[in-house]
C-alpha positions in Angstrom: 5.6 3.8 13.6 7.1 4.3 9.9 9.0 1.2 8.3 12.2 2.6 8.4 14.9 2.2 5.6 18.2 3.0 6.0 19.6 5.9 8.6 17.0 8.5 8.0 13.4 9.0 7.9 11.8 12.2 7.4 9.1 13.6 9.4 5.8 15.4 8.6 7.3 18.5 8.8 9.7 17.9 5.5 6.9 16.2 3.1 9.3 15.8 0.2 11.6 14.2 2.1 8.6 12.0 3.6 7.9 11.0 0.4 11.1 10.1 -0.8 11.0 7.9 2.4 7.9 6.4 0.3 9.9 5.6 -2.8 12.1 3.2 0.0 9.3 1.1 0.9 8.2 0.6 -2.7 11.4 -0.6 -4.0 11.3 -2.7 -0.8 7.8 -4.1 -1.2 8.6 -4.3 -5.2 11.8 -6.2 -4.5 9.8 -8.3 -2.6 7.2 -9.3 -5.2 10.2 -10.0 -7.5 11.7 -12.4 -5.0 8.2 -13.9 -4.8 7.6 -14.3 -8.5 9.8 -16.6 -8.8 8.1 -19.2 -7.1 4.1 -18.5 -7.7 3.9 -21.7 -9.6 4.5 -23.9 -7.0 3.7 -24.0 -3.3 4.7 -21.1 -1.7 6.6 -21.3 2.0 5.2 -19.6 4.9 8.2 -16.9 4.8 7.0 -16.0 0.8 3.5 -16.2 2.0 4.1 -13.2 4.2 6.4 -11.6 1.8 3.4 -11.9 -0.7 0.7 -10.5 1.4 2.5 -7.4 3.1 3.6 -6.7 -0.4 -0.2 -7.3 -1.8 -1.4 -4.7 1.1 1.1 -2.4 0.9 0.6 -1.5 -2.8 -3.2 -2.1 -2.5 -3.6 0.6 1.0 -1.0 2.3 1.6 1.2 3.4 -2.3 -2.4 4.9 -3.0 -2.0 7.0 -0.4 1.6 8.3 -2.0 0.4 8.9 -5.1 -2.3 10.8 -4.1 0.2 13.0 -1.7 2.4 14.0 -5.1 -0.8 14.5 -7.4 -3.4 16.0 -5.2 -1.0 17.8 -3.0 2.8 18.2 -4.4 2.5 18.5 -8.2 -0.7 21.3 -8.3 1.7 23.6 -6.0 4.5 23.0 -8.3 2.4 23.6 -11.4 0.5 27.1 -9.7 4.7 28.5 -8.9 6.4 30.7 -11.1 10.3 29.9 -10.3 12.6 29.1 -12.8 14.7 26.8 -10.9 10.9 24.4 -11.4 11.2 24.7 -15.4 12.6 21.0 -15.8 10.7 19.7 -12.6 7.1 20.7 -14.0 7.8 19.3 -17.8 8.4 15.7 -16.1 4.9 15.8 -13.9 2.8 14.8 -16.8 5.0 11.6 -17.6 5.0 10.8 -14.1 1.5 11.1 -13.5 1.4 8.6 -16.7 3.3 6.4 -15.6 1.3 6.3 -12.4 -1.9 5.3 -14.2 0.2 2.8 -16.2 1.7 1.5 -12.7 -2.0 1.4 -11.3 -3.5 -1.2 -14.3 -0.5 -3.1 -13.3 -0.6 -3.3 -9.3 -4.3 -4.6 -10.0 -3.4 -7.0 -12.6 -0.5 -8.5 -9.9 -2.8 -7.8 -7.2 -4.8 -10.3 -8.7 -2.8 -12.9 -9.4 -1.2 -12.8 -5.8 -4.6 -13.4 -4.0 -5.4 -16.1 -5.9 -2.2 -17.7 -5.6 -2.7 -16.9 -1.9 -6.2 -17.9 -1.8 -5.8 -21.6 -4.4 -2.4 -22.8 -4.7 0.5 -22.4 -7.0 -0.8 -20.2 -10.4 -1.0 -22.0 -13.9 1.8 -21.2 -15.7 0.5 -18.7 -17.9 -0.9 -17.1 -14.9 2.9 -17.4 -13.3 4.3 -15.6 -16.3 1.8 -12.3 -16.7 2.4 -12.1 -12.7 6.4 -12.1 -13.5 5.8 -9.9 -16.6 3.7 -7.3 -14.9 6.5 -7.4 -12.2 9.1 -6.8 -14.6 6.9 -3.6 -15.9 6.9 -2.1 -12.6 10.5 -2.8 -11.6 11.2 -1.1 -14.7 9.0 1.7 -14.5 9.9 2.6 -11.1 13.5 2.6 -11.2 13.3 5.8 -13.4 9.7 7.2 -12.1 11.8 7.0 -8.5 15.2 8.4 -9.8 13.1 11.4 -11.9 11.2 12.4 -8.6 14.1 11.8 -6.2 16.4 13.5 -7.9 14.8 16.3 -10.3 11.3 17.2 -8.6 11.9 16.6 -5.1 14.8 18.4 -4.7 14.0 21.2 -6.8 10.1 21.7 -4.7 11.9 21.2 -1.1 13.7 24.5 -2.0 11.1 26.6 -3.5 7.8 25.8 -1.9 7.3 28.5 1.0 6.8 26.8 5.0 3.2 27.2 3.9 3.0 25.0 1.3 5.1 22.8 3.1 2.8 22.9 6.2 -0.1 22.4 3.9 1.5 19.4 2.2 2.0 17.5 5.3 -1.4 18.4 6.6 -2.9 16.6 3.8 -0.9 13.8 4.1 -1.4 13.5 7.1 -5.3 13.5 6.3 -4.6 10.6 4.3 -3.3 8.3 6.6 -5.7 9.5 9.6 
């Protein structure tokens, strides 16, 4: 069963809607790990414990998974289409798919912080402020990765990629998540 946020969730059947669904749960989980980085230098309660960890796993298993779905699957069919109406959409893939690589070196820096304030105790406090810092980066980056995809490329690709590649799309993300 999906986490759902707000009235709708999409099915497999409407992939860019599916992943906009995605962008949900990461501001979710991301809000989360804001909330929580507040307090990794002392103690944490068990409520910010599990805050901590489904945030931790979340971005470790399962934002992969999205990322792969709009660079494996969504932004080669974009790139491969010949429509005009995809001329702004297709100059902000490369930027995005930056920023993806930029987000990754940050998940795994926060990553690692959050185990081993799960795992010892409260983190040092320069430990306490990269962990708030790399937070910061990813708030920041997201809040216009999201707004750029939900409102430019997705919008755009749900209207000009045929029922096949739409089919195809979903198939593979599917795939992903077995």
């Amino acid at each position: 069963m999906p986490v759902q946020i707000g009235a709708q969730t999409h099915s497999f059947s409407e992939p860019t809607g599916l992943l906009s669904d995605c962008h949900r749960r990461i501001e979710m989980f991301l809000g989360s790990l804001d909330q929580v980085s507040i307090m990794v230098g002392e103690p944490l309660n068990s409520e910010s414990r599990s805050a901590l960890e489904a945030s931790l796993r979340y971005f470790r298993e399962a934002a992969p998974k999205h990322t792969s779905d709009e660079e494996e699957s969504l932004f080669p069919r974009l790139r491969q289409m010949h429509h005009p109406e995809l001329d702004a959409a297709i100059q902000t893939l490369a930027p995005l798919e930056l920023e993806h690589r930029k987000a990754d070196e940050l998940h795994a820096e926060v990553d690692r912080l959050g185990r081993a304030c799960l795992e010892r105790g409260p983190l040092l406090p320069e430990e306490a402020r990269v962990f708030r810092q790399a937070i910061a980066e990813l708030v920041s980056i997201y809040k216009e990765h999201i707004r750029i995809e939900d409102q430019v490329v997705f919008p755009v690709a749900g209207r000009v990629l045929s029922a096949t590649d739409k089919a195809a799309i979903a198939g593979e993300m599917a795939a992903r998540r077995k």
